[in-house]
C-alpha positions in Angstrom: 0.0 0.0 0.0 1.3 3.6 -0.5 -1.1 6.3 0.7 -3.9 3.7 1.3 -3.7 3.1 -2.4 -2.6 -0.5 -3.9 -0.2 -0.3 -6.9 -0.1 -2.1 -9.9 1.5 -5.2 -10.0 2.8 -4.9 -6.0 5.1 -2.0 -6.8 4.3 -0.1 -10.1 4.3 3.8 -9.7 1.2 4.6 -10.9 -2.4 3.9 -8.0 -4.5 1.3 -8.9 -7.7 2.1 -9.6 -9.5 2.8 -6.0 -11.6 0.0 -4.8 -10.8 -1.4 -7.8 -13.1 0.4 -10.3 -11.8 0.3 -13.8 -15.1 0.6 -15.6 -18.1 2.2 -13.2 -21.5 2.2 -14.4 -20.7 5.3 -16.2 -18.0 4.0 -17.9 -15.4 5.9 -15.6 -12.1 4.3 -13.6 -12.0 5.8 -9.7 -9.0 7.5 -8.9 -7.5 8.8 -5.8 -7.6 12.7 -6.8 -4.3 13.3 -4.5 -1.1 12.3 -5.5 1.8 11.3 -3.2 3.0 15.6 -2.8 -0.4 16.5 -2.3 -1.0 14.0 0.7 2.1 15.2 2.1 0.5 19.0 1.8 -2.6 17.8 3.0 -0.9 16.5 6.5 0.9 20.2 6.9 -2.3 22.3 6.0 -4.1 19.9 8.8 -1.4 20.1 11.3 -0.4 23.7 10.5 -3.9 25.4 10.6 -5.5 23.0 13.1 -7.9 21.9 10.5 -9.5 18.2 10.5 -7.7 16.2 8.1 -10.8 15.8 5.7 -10.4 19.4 5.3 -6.5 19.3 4.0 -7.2 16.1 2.2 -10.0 18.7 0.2 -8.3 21.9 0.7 -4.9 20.1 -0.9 -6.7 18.6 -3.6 -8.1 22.0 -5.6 -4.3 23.4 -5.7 -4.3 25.0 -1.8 -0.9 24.8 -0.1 0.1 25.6 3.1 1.0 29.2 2.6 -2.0 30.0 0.9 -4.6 28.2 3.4 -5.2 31.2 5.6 -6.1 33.7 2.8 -8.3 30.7 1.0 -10.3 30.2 4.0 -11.3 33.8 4.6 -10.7 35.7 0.9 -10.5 39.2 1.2 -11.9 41.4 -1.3 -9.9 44.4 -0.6 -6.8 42.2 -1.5 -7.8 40.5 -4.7 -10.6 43.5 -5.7 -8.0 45.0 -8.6 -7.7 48.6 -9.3 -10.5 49.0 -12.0 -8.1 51.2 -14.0 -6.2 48.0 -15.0 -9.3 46.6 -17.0 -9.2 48.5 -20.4 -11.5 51.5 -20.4 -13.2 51.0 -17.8 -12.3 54.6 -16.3 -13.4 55.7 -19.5 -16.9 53.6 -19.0 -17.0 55.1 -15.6 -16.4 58.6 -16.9 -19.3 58.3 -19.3 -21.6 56.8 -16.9 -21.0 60.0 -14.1 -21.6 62.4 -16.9 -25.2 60.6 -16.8 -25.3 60.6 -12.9 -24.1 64.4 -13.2 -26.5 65.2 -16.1 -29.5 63.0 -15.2 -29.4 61.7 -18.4 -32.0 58.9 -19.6 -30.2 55.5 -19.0 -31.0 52.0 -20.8 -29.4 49.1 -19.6 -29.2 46.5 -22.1 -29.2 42.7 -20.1 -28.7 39.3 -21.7 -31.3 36.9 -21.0 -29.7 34.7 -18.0 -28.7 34.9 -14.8 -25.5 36.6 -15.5 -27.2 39.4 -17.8 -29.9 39.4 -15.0 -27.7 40.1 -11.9 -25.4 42.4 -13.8 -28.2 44.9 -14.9 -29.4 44.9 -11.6 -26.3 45.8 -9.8 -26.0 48.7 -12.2 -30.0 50.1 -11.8 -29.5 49.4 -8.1 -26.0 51.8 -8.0 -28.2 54.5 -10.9 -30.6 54.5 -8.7 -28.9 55.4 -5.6 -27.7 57.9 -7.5 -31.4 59.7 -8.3 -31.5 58.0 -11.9 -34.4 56.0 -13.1 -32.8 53.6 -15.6 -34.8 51.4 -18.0 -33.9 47.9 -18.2 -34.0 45.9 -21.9 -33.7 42.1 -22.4 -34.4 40.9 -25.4 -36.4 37.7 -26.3 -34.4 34.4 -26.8 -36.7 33.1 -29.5 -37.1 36.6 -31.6 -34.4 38.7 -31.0 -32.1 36.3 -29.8 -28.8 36.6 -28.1 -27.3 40.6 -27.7 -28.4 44.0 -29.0 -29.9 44.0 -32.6 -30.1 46.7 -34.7 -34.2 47.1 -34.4 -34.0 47.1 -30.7 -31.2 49.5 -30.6 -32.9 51.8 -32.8 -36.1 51.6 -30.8 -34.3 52.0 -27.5 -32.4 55.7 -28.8 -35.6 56.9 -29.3 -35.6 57.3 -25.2 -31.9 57.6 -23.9 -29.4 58.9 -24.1 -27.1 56.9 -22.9 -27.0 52.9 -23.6 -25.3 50.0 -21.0 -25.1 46.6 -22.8 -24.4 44.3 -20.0 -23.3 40.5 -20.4 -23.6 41.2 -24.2 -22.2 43.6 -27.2 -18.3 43.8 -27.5 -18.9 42.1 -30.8 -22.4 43.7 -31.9 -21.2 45.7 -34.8 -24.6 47.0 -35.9 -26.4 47.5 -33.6 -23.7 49.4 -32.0 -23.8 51.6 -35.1 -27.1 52.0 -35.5 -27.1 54.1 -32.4 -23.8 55.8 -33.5 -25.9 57.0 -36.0 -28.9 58.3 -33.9 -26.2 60.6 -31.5 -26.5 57.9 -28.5 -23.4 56.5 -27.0 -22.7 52.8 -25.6 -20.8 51.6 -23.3 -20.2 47.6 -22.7 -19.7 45.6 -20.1 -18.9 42.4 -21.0 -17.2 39.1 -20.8 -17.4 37.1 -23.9 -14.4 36.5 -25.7 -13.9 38.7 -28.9 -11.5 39.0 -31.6 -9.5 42.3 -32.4 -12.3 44.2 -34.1 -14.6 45.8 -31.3 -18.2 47.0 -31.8 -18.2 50.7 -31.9 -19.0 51.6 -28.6 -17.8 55.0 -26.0 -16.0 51.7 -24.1 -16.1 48.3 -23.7 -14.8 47.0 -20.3 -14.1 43.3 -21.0 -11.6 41.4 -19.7 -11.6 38.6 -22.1 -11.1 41.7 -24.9 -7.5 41.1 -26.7 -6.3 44.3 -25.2 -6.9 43.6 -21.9 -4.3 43.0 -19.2 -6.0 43.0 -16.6 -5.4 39.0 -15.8 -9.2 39.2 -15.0 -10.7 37.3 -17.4 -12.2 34.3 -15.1 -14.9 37.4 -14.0 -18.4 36.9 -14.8 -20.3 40.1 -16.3 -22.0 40.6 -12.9 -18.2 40.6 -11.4 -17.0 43.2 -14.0 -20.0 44.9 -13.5 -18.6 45.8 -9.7 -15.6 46.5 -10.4 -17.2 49.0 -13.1 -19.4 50.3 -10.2 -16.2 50.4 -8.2 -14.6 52.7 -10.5 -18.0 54.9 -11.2 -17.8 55.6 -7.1 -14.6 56.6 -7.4 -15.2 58.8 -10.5 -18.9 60.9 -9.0 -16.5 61.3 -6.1 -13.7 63.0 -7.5 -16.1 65.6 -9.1 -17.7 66.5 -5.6 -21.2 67.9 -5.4 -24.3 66.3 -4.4 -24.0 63.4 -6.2 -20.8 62.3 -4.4 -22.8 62.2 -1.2 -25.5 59.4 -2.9 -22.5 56.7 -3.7 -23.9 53.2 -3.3 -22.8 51.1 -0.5 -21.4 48.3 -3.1 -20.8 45.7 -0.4 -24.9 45.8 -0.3 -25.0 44.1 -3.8 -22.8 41.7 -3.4 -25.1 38.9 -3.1 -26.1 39.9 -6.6 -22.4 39.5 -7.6 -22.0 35.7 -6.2 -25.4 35.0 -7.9 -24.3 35.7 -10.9 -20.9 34.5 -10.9 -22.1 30.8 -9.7 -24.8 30.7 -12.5 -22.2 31.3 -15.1 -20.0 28.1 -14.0 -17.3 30.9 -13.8 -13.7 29.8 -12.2 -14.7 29.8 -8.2 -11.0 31.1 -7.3 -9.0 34.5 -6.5 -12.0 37.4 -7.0 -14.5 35.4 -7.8 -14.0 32.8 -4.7 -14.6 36.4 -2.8 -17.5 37.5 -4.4 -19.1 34.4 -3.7 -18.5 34.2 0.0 -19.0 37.2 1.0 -22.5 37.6 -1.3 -23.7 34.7 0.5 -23.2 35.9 3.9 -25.3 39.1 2.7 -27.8 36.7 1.1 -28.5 35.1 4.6 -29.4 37.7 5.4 -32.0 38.4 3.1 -31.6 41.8 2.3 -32.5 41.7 -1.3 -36.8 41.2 -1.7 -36.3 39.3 -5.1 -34.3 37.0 -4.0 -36.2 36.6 -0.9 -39.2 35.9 -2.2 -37.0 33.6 -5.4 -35.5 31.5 -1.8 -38.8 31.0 -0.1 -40.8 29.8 -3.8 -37.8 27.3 -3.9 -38.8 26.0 -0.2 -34.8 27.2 0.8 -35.3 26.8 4.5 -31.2 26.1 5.2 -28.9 29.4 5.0 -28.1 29.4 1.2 -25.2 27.7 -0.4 -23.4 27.9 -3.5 -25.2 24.6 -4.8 -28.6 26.2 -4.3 -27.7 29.6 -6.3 -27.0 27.0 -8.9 -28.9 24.7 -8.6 -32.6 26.2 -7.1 -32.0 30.1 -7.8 -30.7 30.5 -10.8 -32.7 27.6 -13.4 -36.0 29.8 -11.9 -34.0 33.3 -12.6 -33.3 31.6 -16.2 -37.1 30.3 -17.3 -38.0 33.7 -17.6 -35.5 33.8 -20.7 -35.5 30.5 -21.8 -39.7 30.6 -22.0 -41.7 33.5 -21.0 -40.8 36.9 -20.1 -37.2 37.4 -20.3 -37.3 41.0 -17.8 -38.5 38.5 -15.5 -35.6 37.9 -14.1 -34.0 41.5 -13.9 -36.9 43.1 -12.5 -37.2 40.4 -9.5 -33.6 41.6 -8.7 -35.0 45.0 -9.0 -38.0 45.6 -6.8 -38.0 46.7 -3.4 -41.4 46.0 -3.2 -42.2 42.6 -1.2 -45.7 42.2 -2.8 -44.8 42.4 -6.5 -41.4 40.2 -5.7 -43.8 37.3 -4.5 -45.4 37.8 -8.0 -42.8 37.6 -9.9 -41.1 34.8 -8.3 -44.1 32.8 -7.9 -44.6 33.4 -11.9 -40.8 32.2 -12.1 -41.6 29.1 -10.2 -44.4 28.0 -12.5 -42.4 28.8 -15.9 -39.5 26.9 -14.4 -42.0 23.7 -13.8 -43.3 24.6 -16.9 -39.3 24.4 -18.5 -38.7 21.1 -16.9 -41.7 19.3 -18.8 -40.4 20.6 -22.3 -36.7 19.6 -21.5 -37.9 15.6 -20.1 -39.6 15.9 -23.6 -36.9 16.9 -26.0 -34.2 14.9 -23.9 -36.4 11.7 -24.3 -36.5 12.6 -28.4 -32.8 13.0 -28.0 -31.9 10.2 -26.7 -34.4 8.0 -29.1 -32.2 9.5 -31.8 -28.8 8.6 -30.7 -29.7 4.6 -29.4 -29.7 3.7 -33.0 -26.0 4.9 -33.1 -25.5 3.7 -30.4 -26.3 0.4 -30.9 -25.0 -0.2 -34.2 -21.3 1.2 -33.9 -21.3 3.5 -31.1 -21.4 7.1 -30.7 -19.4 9.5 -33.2 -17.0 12.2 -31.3 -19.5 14.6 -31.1 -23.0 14.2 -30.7 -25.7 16.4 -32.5 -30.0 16.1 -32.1 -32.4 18.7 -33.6 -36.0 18.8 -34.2 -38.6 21.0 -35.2 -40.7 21.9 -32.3 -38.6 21.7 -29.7 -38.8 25.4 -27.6 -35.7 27.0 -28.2 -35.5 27.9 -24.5 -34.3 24.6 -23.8 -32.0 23.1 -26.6 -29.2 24.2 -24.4 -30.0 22.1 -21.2 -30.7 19.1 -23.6 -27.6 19.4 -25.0 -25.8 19.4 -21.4 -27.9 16.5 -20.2 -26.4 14.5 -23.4 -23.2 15.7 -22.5 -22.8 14.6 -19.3 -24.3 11.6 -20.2 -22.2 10.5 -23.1 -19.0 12.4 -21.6 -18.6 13.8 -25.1 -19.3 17.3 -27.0 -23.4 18.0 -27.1 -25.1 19.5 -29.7 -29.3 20.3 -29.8 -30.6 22.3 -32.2 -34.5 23.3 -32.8 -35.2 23.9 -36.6 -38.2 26.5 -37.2 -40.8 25.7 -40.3 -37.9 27.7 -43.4 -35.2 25.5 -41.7 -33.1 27.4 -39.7 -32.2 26.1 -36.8 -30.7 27.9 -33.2 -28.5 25.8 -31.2 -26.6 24.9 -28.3 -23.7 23.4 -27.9 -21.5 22.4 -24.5 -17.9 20.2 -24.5 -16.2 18.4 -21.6 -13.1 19.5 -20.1 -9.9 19.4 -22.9 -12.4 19.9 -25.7 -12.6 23.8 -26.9 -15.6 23.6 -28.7 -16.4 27.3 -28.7 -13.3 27.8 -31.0 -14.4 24.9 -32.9 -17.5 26.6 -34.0 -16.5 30.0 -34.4 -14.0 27.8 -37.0 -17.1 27.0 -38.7 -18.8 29.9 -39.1 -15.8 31.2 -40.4 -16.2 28.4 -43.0 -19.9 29.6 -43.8 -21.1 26.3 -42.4 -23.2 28.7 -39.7 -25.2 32.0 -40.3 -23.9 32.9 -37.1 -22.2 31.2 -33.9 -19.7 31.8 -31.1 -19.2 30.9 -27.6 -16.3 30.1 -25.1 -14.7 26.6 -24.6 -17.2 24.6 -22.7 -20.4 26.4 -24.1 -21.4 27.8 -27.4 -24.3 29.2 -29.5 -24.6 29.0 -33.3 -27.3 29.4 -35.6 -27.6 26.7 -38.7 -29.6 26.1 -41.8 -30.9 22.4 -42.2 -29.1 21.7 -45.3 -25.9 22.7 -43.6 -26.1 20.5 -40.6 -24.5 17.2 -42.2 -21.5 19.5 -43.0 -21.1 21.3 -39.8 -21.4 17.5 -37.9 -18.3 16.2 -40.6 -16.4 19.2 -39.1 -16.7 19.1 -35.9 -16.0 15.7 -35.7 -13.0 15.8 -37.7 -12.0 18.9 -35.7 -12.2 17.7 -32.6 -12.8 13.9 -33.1 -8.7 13.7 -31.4 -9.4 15.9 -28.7 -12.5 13.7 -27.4 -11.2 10.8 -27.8 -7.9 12.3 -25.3 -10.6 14.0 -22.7 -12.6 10.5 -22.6 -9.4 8.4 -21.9 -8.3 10.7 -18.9 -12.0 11.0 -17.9 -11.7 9.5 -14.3 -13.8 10.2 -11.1 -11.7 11.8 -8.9 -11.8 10.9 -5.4 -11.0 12.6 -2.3 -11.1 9.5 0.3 -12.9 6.8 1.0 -15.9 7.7 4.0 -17.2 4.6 6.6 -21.6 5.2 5.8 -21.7 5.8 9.5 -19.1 8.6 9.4 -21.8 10.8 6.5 -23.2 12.6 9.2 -23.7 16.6 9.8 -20.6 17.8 11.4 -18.8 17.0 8.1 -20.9 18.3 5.7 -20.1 21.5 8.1 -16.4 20.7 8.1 -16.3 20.3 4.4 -17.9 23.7 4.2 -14.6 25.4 5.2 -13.5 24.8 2.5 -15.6 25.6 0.1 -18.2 27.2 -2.0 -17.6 24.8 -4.2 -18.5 25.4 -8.3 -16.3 25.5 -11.5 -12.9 24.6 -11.0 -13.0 23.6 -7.8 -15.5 20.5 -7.2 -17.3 19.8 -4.7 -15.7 17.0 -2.8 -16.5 13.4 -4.2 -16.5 10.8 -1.8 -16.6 6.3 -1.9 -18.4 4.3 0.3 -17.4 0.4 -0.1 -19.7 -2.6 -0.1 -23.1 -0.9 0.6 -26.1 -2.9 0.2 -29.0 -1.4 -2.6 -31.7 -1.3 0.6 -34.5 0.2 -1.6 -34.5 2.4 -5.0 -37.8 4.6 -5.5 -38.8 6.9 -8.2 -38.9 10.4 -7.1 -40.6 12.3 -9.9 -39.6 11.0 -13.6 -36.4 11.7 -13.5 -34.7 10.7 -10.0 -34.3 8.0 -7.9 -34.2 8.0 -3.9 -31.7 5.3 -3.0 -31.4 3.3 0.9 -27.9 1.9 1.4 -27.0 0.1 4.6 -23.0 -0.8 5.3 -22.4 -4.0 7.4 -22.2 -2.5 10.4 -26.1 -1.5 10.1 -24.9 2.1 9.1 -27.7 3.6 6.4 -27.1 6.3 4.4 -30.2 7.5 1.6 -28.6 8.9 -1.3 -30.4 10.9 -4.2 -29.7 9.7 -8.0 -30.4 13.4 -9.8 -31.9 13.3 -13.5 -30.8 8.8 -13.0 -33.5 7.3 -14.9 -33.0 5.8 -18.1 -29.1 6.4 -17.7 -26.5 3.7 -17.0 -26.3 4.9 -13.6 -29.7 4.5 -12.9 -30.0 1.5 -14.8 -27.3 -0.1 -12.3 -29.1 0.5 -9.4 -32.2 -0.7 -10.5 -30.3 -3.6 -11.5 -28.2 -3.8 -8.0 -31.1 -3.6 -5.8 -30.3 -6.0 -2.6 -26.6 -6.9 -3.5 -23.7 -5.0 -2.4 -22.2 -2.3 -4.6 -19.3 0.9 -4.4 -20.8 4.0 -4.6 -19.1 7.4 -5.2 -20.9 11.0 -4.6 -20.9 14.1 -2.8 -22.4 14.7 0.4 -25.2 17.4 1.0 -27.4 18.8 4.0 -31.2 18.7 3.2 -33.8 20.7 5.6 -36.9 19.4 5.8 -39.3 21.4 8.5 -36.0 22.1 10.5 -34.3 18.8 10.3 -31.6 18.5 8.7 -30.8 15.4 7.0 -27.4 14.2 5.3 -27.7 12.7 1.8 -25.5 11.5 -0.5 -25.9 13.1 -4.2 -25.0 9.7 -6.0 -22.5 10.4 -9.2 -21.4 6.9 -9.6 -21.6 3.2 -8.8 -19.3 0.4 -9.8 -20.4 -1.9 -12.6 
């Protein structure tokens, strides 16, 4: 043994797979996620900082060393908040935006559709209207405007402003941009998207991800740049003096927008952003904000808020207001100060959000109809594509992400209209820059339009074009999958007795977190468990009893399971003993807490 972990062949330097798992149901081998240094760090960062060892074994694993554990466990965001002047004009944004302040100019904030667009527009109404300002919010309609400003919106909206914010959208929206060159109304963008050298034509466009940027602060969501903006437009009112300068917003007071935002857009959780987030949710237990009161207690959130429920509860409710009804929704929620009207609009949230669910079971059941013959026959290409006429635009992206984690492989859904244009979604796995692969292809005129980042992208297609754009992104990236699949393991942090799952370390493990993109929430195994009972929670889940040897039980949750190979393996393992590898979560139910294992793997 070395580190707990057999080796191959009695002596070989690379771990055996853990417990033995070479193939799980998911077709995954187990691996111990630390290596032989990283134990070793995980012992000092224990005995150094007086932490339980779970917590260095965690801590150590996501990159944390010794030095840095005391800064990791309480971030400050005076030290990592950067000076905004770093981030390419934003002092000129901020410039711009106290001439409206100063002025009382009309002010239209532009939002995209999601939760990033969402919390972003409302961190900058909230700070406009501190400062006396009563800004107009715009977000356009995902199935007939589509992503960003267009030119007939634009030229609508400079009718009534004079001066335009596109937030979480419009470094690249050439156009539009110009159209309201044209009418005398000058933009400024606040964005995150990545873009290539040519830059809409805007007063300034504050993005980090823009190629003349040096800010090192591209991991931001638009809702983070959108502080730091906010930061700088402080510091800009109050360097002119005056009345104005005596109305500055108290910034830390929107913070719980910030970490909102930032967790919905799967966004890096490390330096800044690890800040945001903890200190937003400290502000969001606190429940200052009526929207997201109201959002919290719709969702039946009766435990302090955690990162997994922004993700997870908050923000797919804050999203079904763009994905299929009103897309304001969302913005004006995160608005209102008004308790009554926020109860409205979250309860209208909660039913579009049911409402979403019924049309994504649909269209993922259609999907995966499609691929089984492929399946069957010769297995699955590198790349995966379904489309369909009918299916609501609103949700090809979540299909496409339900495929992709269930085929570990690039995702692509597309919903074709009656002339044969299609909008689409598209999401990758880790190693597999898909977003570069299809702005490659609308640079080959295989798309009318597409773009996106690595792990996410949005293209629009027509139908006779499809068969084309599925032969090159296959022969694109066909190399690339098939090197993300073979290293695709479960990484494991340790190896958990059932009887040791129990509250205090669910509140251990939260020292060290939030946990999100880039830094995973803990995976655990549990060996030998008994399959006690497996029930159907909805039409999706399954609730699953395990019971160790010892008598220990431990009920476990099997999230969107049924019909998968996971779910198909517990079904099939019901009363015989099995491995089972997950994360471990706290559910409150009337004031009991309860732990429960959120099951992401079972041996084969």
């Amino acid at each position: 043994m070395a580190n707990g972990i057999d080796l191959i062949d009695g002596g070989g330097a690379t771990p055996a797979p853990l417990l033995g798992v070479r193939a799980s149901a998911t077709g995954r081998v187990w691996r111990a996620r630390l290596d032989a240094r990283q134990e070793n760090e995980a012992r000092a960062i224990a005995q150094q900082h007086g932490l339980p060892e779970i917590v260095g074994r965690v801590l150590a694993g996501r990159g944390v060393d010794t030095d840095g554990t005391a800064a990791f466990l309480d971030p400050s965001l005076k030290a990592l908040l950067p000076d905004p002047s770093t981030l390419t004009d934003c002092e000129s944004a901020a410039e711009r935006i106290a001439d409206a302040v100063i002025r009382g100019e009309r002010v239209t904030v532009f939002a995209d559709y999601d939760v990033d667009g969402a919390t972003s527009a409302a961190l900058m109404v909230r700070a406009l209207r501190a400062f006396g300002l009563d800004p107009r919010i715009y977000v356009p309609d995902r199935v007939t405007e589509g992503y960003g400003p267009s030119v007939d919106a634009v030229r609508r909206l400079c009718a009534d402003a004079d001066l335009l914010i596109a937030v979480d959208c419009g470094s690249a929206a050439h156009d539009p941009l110009d159209e309201a060159r044209k009418a005398g109304v000058e933009v400024v963008v606040i964005d995150h998207h990545p873009v290539g050298e040519t830059l809409a034509p805007a007063r300034a466009i504050v993005n980090p991800n823009r190629q003349d940027d040096l800010s090192g602060q591209g991991i931001l969501a638009a809702a983070g740049v959108t502080f730091v903006v906010l930061v700088a437009l402080n510091r800009a009112v109050r360097r002119r003096g005056g009345a104005a300068a005596a109305r500055c917003p108290d910034l830390l007071g929107l913070l719980d927008l910030v970490a909102l935002g930032t967790v919905c857009d799967v966004v890096p959780l490390a330096g800044l952003n690890r800040a945001f987030v903890v200190k937003g949710l400290k502000l969001m237990r606190s429940r200052v904000n009526p929207g997201l009161t109201a959002l919290c207690d719709c969702a039946r959130l009766s435990a302090p808020p955690a990162a997994y429920h922004l993700g997870f509860l908050l923000g797919p409710r804050i999203n079904a207001g763009g994905r299929i009804g009103d897309a304001g929704l969302g913005a004006r929620l995160l608005t209102t100060d008004d308790p009554a009207e926020a109860g409205r609009i979250a309860v209208e949230l909660d039913r579009l959000n049911r409402e979403r669910q019924t049309l994504e079971t649909a269209a993922l059941k259609e999907a995966e109809a499609m691929l089984l013959p492929q399946e069957l026959e010769g297995g699955l290409p590198p790349v995966v594509c379904v489309s369909a006429p009918g299916w609501h635009v609103g949700v090809v992206g979540l299909v496409a992400s339900r495929l992709k984690e269930r085929h570990r492989r690039p995702a692509l859904a597309i919903a074709f209209d009656e002339a044969g244009i299609g909008v689409g979604s598209a999401r990758s796995v880790p190693g597999v820059d898909l977003g570069a692969a299809i702005r490659a292809a609308a640079e080959e005129g295989l798309l009318i339009k597409g773009g996106g980042h690595a792990m996410a992208a949005g293209f629009t297609v027509a139908q006779d074009r499809l068969e084309a754009l599925n032969a090159f992104l296959c022969e694109r990236l066909g190399d690339d999958v098939l090197a993300a699949r073979a290293s695709d393991g479960l990484a494991i942090d340790g190896v958990l007795f059932a009887g040791g799952a129990n509250e205090s370390l669910v509140g251990l493990l939260e020292r060290a977190g939030p946990f999100g993109a880039k830094h995973p929430e803990p995976t655990f195994a549990f060996a030998n468990l008994l399959v006690d009972t497996v029930t159907e929670v909805g039409e999706t889940h399954f609730r699953v009893g395990l019971k160790a040897e010892d008598g220990a039980k431990l009920d476990a949750m099997a999230f969107r399971a049924r019909g998968t190979a996971l779910g198909n393996r517990l079904v099939a393992a019901k009363g015989g003993p099995v491995h089972v590898a997950g994360g471990l979560m706290l559910d409150t139910f009337r004031g009991i807490p309860k732990v429960r294992l959120k099951l992401s793997d079972v041996s084969a």
